[in-house]
N, C-alpha and C positions, 0 to 999 in steps of 0.2 A: 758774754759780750759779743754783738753779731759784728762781722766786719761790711764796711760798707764797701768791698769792694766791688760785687757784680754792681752796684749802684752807677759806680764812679766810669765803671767799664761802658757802661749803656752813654754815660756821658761823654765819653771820649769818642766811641763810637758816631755819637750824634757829631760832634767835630769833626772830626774824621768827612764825614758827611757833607758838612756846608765848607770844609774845604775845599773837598772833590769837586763839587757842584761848582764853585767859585771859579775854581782850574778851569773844567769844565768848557766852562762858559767861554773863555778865551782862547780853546784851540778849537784848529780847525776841523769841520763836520767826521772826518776821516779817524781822526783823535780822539774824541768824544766816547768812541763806544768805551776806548779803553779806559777811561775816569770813572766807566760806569761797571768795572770788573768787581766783584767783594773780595775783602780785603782777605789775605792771608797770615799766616804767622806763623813764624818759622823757629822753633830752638834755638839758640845761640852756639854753635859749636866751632866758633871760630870766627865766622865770617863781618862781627862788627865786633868793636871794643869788647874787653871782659869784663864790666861790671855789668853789662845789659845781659839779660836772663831770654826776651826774643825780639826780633825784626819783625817789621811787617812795612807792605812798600802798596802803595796806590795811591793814583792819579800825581806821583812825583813825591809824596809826600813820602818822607823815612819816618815808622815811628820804631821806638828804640823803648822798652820796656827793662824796669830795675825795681828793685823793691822800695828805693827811693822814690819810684815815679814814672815820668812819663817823656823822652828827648823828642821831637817831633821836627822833623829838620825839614822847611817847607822852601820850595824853588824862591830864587828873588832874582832870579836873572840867567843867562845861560849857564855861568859855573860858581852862580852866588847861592848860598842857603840863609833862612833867616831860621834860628835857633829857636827854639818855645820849649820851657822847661814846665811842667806840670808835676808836681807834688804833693804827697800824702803826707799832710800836715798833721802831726798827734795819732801817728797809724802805731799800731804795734811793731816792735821789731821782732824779724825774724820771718814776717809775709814775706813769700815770692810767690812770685807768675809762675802760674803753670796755664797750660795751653791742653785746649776738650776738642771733640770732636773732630780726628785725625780724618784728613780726608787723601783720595789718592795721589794726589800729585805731590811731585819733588822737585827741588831747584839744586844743582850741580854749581859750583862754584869752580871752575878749572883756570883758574889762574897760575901763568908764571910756569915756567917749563919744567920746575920741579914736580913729579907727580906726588910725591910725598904732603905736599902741602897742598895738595888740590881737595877740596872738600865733595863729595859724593851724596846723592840718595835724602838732600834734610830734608825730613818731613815737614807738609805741609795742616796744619789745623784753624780750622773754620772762627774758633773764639781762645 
């Protein structure tokens, strides 16, 4: 049995897409480039909830990755989100996300004056 998951990925991707554009479209000329960065994804090793496997963050858009699915947490105001849950309906259990094509960049998470709990080095990959 094939999994349809690269399918579902390219679809989300395309979302991903005409939300950017949408954002986009509403900030100012200076702002723009940044809705036009590609997306990244990051491991989860701490930095968002633990049933999410990885993050990924463009044009304000949080997506949130689990074997359930898909959290997609889009701006609706200065400190409002509007939630969009996306679900592998009749998927097999036991899929997870894994994340290809390691590229060099990392995001440092230092929060909070304890170094102990400061997150270092997560790798950044392309899909």
């Amino acid at each position: 049995m094939q999994s349809h998951l690269p399918a579902f990925c390219v679809g989300v991707t395309v979302l991903f897409a005409v939300i950017g554009s949408s954002l986009a479209e509403n900030k100012p000329p200076e702002n723009r480039q940044l809705a036009s960065l590609p997306s990244l994804f990051e491991k989860n090793l701490g930095q968002v909830p633990s049933p999410y496997e990885f993050v990924s963050r463009s044009s304000g858009v949080e997506s949130l990755f689990s074997p359930a699915g898909v959290d997609l947490l889009v701006p609706d105001g200065k400190d409002a989100y509007t939630e969009l849950q996306l679900r592998f309906l009749n998927s097999r259990p036991g899929i997870v996300p894994v994340g290809r094509d390691p590229l060099s960049s990392v995001n440092n998470y230092l929060i909070g004056n304890d170094l102990s709990h400061w997150l270092r080095a997560i790798p950044h990959q392309s899909q």
